[in-house]
N, C-alpha and C positions, 0 to 999 in steps of 0.2 A: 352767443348763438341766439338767432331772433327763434323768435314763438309768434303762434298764431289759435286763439282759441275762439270757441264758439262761447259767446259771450252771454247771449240774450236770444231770450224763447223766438222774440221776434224773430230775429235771423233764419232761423229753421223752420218758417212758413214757407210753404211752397204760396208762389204769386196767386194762385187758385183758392188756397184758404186766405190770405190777405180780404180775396175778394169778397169770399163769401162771409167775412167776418164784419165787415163794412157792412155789405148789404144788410144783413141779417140784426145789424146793431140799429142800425139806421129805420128798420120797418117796428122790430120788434121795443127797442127801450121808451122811445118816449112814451109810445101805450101804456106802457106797462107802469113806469114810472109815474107817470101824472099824478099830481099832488102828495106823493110819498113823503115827499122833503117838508112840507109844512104842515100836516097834519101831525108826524112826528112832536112837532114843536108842544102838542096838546095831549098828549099823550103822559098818563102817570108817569109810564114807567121811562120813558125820556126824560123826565124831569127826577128821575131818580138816578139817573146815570149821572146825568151832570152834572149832580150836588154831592159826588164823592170826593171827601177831603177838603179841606179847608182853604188848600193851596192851590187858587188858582189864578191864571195870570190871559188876557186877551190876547190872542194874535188872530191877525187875518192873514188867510191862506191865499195866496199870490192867485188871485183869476180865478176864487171863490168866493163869490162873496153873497151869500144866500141871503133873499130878503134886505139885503145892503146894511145887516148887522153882524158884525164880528163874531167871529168861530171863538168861543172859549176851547182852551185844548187844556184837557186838566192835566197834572203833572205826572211822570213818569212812578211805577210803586215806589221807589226807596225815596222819594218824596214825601210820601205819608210818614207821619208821624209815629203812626202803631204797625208800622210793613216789620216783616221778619226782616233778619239780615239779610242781605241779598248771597248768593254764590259767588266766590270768585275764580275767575280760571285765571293762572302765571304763563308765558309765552307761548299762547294759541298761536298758531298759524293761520294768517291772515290773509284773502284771497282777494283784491281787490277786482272790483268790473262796474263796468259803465251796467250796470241794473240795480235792482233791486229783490234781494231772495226773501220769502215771507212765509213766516211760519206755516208746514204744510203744503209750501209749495214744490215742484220738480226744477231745478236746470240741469240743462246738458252741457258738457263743457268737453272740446277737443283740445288739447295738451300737447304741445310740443315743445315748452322753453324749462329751461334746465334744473330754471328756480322752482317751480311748480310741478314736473317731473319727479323729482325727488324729495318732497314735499306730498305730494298725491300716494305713490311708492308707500311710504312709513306711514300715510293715515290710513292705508287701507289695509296694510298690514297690522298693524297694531288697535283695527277695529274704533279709531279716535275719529274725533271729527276735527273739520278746519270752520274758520270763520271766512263768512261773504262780506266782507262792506264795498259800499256805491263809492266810485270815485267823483270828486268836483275838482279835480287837475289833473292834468298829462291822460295817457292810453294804459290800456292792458297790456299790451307787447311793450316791453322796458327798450328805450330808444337812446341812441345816442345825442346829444345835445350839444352843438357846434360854437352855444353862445353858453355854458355853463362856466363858472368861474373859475376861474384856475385851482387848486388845492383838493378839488370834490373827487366826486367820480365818475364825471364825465356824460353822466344821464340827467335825462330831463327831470322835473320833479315830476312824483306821485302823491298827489294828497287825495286824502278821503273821509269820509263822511266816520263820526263816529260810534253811531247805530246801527250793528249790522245783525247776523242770523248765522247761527251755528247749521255748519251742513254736515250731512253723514252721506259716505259713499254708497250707492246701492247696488253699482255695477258698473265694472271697468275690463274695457276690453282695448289688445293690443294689436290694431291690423298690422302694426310693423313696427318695427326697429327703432325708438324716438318719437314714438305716439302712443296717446293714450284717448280714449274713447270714455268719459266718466260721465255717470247720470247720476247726482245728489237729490236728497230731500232738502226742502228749510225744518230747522227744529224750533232751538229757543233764541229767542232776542238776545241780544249784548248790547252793553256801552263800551266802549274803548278808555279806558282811563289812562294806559302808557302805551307807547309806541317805540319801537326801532329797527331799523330795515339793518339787516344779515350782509356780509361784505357781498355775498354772491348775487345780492338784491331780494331776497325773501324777507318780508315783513314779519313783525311778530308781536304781539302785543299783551299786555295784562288788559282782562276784562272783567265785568259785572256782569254779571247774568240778570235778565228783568222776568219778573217770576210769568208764568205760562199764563192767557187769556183766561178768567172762566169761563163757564159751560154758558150764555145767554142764550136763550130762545131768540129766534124773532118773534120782534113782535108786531101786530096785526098790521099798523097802519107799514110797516116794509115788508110786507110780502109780495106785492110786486114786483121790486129788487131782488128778490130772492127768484121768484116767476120767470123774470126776464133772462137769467145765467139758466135755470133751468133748460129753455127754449132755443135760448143761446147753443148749448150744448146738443141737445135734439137734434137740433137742424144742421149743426157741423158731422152729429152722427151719419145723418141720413147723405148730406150731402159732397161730405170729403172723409172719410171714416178714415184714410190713411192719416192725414194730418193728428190727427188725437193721439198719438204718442209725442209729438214734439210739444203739447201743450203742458203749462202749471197746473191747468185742471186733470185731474187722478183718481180715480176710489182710491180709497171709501171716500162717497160724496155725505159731506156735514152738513146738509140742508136744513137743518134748524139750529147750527150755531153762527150764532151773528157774528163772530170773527173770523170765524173760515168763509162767511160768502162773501165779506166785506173784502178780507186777505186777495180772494179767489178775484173778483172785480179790480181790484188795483193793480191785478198783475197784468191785465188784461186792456183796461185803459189808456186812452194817448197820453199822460199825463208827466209833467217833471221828475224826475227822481228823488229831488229832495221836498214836494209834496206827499212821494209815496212814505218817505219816510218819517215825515211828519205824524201820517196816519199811522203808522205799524207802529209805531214808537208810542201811540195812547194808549192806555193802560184800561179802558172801557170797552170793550167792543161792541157793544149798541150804539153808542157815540159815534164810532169808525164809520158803523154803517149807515149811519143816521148822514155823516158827511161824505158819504159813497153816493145814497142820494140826490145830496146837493150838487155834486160832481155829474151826474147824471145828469140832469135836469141843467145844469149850466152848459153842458157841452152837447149834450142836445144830438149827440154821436153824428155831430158833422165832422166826420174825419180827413 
């Protein structure tokens, strides 16, 4: 049986907010933004985020490239040396989609395929949550595959990204017979450590839980960045107030913690998926926002 689900916030823009999001990005961030990203860099308490742990390794983030010196991205907690043990969860139900869910974020998902029907059913029954990961192969709707090799099962691959976000259901509604209407939170991060897809095609995986962001303030040289989502949001109030239920942004608004505005901006952003997950996957979240910033200030919200 095909399926058809409502995948990404995006989708659930009416054309009218699309616009006024453009607009409103476009007038409002660079102001707002200017000089955020490099004052940062002078900053104590920046220079205190990026010096946690021992282990760190360079990468540059594909079409970031701030100041034209390489993003350190320090390692994930169970990296550290003195980190607790991490949590481990044994075959979570794993919900693949071309997005990215971010601790504290909302998606909305329409449910019609068989595998995830009954998968949705038992997590909201039994009060559990399922895992979101981003895929980087094949579609959400499980397809048949004309070139797949003889002995399989006849579908295209699915592969995905191994960083994903535990969701809880918050509300699920049935306008018919073979539909489902579900609105999830993001909770906590995971790594994927095992994998195996269900004969019926249901993924399932043992995971790592990465322990919850701290509490950071912002701090002074980003509040700008913080300014700008504030305004951002304003003016979506004022100007399409229907649209604000399909969006990730939700109260309670965390406007002084640097990993909820950081979070709240990447879900928000034209950005690659596996940039976003780069970012949700650092373990600082001053740092995140510090490179929300630069993301900022690099895309210049020419959309």
């Amino acid at each position: 049986m095909t399926c058809d689900m409502t995948i990404n916030f995006h989708a659930n823009y009416s054309v009218k907010t699309c616009f006024h999001l453009v607009h409103i990005w476009s007038r409002l961030v660079p102001e707002a933004t200017q000089g955020a990203a490099t004052c940062t860099r002078n900053h104590p308490q920046a220079h205190r985020a990026r010096g946690l742990g021992q282990n760190r390794w360079p990468c540059r983030l594909p079409g970031v490239q701030p100041h034209g010196q390489d993003v350190y991205v320090p390692p994930s907690p169970s990296s550290h040396p003195h980190s607790p043990e991490p949590l481990l969860l044994q075959q979570l139900p794993l919900f693949p989609l071309q997005t990215v869910l971010f601790p504290g974020g909302w998606l909305p998902l329409r449910i019609f395929e068989v595998r995830y029907l009954d998968m949705i059913k038992r997590c909201h029954q039994a009060g559990a949550p399922f895992g979101v990961v981003c895929l980087s192969e094949g579609t959400e709707v499980r397809r048949a595959d004309p070139a797949a090799p003889p002995g399989g099962d006849g579908f295209a691959r699915e592969v995905f990204h191994p960083v994903g976000t535990l969701a809880r259901i918050e509300s699920l509604d049935r306008p018919q017979p073979g539909l489902m209407m579900v609105r999830c939170q993001g909770l906590q991060r995971f790594e994927v450590t095992a994998r195996r897809q269900l004969p019926h095609g249901l993924w399932v995986g043992d995971v790592k839980l990465f322990a919850a962001d701290p509490a950071v303030p912002v701090i002074e040289p980003l509040l700008p960045v913080r300014q700008a989502l504030q305004r951002l949001l304003e003016s979506l109030q004022e100007r399409d107030p229907d649209s604000l239920a399909n969006l990730p942004l939700q109260p309670p608004y965390q406007w002084d913690d640097s990993g909820w505005v950081a979070n709240r901006w990447l879900e928000l952003l034209p950005v690659p998926n596996d940039i976003k997950l780069r970012l949700m996957a650092l373990d600082n979240p001053l740092v995140r926002l510090e490179l929300v910033a630069d993301l900022l200030e690099k895309l210049n919200l020419k959309i």
